[in-house]
TORZA-740693 format. One line per field, with one value per residue (C-alpha): x, y, z; residue number from 1; residue in three letters. Coordinates in Angstrom, 1 decimal. Example, Ala and Ser with C-alpha at 12.3 -4.5 7.8 and 13.67 -1.06 7.14 Angstrom:
X	12.3_13.7;
Y	-4.5_-1.1;
Z	7.8_7.1;
pos	1_2;
code	Ala_Ser;
END
This chain:
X	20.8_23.6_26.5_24.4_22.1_19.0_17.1_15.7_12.5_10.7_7.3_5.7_3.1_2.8_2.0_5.4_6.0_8.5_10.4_10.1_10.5_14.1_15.1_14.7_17.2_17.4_14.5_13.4_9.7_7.5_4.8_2.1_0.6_-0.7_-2.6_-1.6_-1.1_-4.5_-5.6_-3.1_0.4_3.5_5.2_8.1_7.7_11.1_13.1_10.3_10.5_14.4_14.4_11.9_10.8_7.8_4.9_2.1_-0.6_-1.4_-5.2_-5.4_-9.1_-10.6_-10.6_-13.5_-13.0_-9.8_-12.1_-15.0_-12.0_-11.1_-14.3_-15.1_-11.4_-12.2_-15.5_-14.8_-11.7_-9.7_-5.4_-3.0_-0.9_2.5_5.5_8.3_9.1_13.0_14.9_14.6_18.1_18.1_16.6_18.3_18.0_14.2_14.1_16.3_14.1_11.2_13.3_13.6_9.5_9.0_7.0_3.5_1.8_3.4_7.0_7.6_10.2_9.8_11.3;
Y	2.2_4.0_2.3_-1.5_0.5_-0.1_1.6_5.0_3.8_0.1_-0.6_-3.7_-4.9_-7.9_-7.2_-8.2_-5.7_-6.8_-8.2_-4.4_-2.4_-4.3_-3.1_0.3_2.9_4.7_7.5_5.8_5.5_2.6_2.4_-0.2_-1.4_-4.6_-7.0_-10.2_-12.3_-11.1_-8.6_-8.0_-8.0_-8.8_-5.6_-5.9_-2.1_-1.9_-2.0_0.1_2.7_2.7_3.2_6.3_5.2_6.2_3.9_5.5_3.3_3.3_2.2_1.3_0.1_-3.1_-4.5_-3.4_0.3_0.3_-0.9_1.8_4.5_3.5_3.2_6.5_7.9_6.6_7.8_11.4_11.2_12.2_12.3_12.7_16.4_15.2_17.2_16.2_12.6_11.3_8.2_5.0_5.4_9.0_7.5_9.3_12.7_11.8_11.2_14.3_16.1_14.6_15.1_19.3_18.8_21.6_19.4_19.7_16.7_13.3_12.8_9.8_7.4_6.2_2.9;
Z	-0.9_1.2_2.4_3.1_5.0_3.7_0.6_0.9_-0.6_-0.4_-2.1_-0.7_-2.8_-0.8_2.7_4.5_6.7_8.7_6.5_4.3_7.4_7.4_4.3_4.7_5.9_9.0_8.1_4.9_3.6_3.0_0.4_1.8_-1.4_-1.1_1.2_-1.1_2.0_3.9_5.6_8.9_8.9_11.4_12.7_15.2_16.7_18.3_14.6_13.1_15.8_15.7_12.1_12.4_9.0_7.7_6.5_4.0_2.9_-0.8_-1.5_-5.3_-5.5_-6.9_-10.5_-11.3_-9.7_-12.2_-15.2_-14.4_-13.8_-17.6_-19.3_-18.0_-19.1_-22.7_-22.9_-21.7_-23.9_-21.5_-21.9_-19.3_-19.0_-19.9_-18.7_-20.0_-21.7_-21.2_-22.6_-20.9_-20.4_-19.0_-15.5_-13.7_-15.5_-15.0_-11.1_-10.7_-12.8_-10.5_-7.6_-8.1_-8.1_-10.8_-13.3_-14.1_-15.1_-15.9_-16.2_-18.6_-19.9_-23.5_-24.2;
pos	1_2_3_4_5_6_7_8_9_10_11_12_13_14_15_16_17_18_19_20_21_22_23_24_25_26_27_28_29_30_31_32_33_34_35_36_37_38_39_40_41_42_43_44_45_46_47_48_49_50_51_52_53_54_55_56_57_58_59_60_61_62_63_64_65_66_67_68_69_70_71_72_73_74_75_76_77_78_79_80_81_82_83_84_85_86_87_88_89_90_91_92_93_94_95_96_97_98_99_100_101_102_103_104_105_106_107_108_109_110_111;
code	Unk_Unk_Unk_Unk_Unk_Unk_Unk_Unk_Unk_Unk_Unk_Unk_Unk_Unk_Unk_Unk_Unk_Unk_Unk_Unk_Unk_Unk_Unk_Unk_Unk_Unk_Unk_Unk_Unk_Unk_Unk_Unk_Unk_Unk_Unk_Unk_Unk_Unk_Unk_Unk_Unk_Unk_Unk_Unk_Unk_Unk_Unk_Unk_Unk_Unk_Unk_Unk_Unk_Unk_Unk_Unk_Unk_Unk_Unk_Unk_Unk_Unk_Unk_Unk_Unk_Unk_Unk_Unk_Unk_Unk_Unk_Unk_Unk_Unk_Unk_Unk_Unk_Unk_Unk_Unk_Unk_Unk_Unk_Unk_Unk_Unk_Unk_Unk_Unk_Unk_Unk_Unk_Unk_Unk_Unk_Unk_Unk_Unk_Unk_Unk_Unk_Unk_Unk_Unk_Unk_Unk_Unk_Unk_Unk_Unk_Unk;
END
């Protein structure tokens, strides 16, 4: 967040959108995760237009798409391509390291 005015990123996992589209800064982005409170959702257009924020929707499947994805992961004994692994407390060393997007693979933080 800069200044009060809002956080560059907001996750909403819920399905508030109004209420997310206020917390993000002038030009921030939106992940749309979830649909925990149905299936539409609330948007005042005037603040969302003003904000020129962005909004991308993030499908993560069903329960049982996430349990075939990881039966088939174990079976094919398959391992993620890890990068680089930092300190939990070397955050932010890890999302600048993210940030300058030269990583291949996963970028981790061990606890």
């Amino acid at each position: 967040m800069r200044d009060g005015a809002g956080a560059d990123y907001v996750v909403d996992t819920v399905g508030e959108l109004k209420k997310t589209i206020a917390a993000v800064r002038l030009e921030g982005t939106v992940a749309f995760v979830g649909l925990l409170n149905g299936m539409t959702a609330e948007v005042d257009l005037v603040p969302f237009m003003g904000k020129s924020s962005r909004v991308a929707a993030v499908d993560v499947g069903s329960r049982e798409m996430f349990e075939a994805m990881n039966k088939a992961i174990a079976f094919h004994a398959r391992r993620p391509v890890v990068d680089r692994v930092f300190g939990f407390f070397e955050l932010r060393e890890a999302l600048n390291y993210l940030q300058e997007a030269r990583h291949f693979g996963k970028v981790c933080l061990r606890a």
